[in-house]
C-alpha positions as CSV (number, residue, x, y, z in Angstrom):
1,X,36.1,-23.3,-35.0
2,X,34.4,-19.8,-35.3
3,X,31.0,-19.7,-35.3
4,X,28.5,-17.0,-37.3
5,X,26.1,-15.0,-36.2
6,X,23.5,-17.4,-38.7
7,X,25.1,-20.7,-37.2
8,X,23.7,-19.1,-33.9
9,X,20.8,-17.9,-34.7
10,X,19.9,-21.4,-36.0
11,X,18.4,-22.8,-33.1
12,X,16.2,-20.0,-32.0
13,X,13.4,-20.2,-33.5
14,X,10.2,-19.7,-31.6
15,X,7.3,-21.4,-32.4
16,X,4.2,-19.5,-32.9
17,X,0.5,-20.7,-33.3
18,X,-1.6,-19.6,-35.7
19,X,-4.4,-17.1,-34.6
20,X,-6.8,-19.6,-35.9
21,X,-5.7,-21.7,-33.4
22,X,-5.5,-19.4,-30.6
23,X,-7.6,-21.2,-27.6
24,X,-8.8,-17.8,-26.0
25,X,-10.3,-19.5,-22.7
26,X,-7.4,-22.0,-22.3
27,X,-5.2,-18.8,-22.1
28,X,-7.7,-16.8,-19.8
29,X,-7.2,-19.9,-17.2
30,X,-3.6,-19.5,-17.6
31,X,-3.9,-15.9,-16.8
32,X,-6.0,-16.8,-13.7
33,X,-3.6,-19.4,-12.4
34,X,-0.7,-17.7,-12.5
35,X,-2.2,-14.9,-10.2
36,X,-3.9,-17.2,-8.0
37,X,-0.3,-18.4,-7.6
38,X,1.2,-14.4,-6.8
39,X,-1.7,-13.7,-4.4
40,X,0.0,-12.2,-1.3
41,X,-0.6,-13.5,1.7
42,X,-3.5,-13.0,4.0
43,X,-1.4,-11.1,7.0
44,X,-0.5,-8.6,4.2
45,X,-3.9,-8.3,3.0
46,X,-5.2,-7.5,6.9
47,X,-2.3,-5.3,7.0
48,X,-2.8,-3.0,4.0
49,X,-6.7,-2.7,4.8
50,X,-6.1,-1.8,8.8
51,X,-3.5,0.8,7.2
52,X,-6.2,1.9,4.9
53,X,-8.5,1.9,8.1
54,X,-6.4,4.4,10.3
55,X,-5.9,6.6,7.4
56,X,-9.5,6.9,7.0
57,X,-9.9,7.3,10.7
58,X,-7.3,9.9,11.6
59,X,-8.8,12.0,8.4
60,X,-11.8,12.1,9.9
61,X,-10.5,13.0,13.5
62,X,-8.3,16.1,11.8
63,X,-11.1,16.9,9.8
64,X,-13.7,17.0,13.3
65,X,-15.4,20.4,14.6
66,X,-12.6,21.9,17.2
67,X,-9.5,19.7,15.7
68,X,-7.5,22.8,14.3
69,X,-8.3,24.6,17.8
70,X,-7.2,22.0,19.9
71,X,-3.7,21.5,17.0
72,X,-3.2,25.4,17.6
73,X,-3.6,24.9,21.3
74,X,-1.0,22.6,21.2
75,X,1.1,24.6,18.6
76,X,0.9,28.0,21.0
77,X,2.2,25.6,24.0
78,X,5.3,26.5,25.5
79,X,7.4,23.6,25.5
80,X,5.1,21.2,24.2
81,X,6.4,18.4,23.1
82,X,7.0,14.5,22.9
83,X,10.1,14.9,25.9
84,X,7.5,17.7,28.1
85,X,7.0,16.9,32.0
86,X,3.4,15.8,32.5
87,X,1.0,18.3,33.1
88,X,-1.9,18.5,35.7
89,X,-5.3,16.8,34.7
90,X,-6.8,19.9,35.0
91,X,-4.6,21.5,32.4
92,X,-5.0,18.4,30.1
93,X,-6.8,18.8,27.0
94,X,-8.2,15.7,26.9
95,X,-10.3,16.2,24.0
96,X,-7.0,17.7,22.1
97,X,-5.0,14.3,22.9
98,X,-6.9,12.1,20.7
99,X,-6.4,15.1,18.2
């Protein structure tokens, strides 16, 4: 038996409402329930503000009085670098570290 594309389409009707009928709060609950239900989790929450936290924070360290001194301090270096031998505390830039 082959079937036609009308003998398909048959069953498919949607059902619609009338806009008369429309219940505008009942749907704004539905709306509200369904992303109560999608919320992300606390931890993620915590996480994304602390991200948003350091990004403030290290802004306002690169942004400081002296920060591009103490960046081109470190830039001019010889050998500076993550893998470099510790240096005397003398020779430390303390004040550039945090920079």
């Amino acid at each position: 038996m082959t079937l036609t594309i009308d003998d398909l389409l048959a069953d498919a009707y949607v059902p619609t409402t009338s806009p008369a009928a429309f219940d505008v709060g009942a749907a704004l609950r539905r709306l509200a329930a369904d992303a109560a239900q999608t919320a992300p989790p606390p931890d993620m929450a915590r996480a994304a503000q602390a991200g948003q936290r350091l990004g403030v924070v290290s802004r306002w360290v690169l942004n400081g009085p002296g920060a591009a001194g103490h960046v081109g301090q470190l830039a001019e270096t010889e050998g500076a670098g993550p893998h470099t031998p510790l240096v005397e505390e003398e020779e430390m830039d303390v004040a550039g570290a945090l920079v």
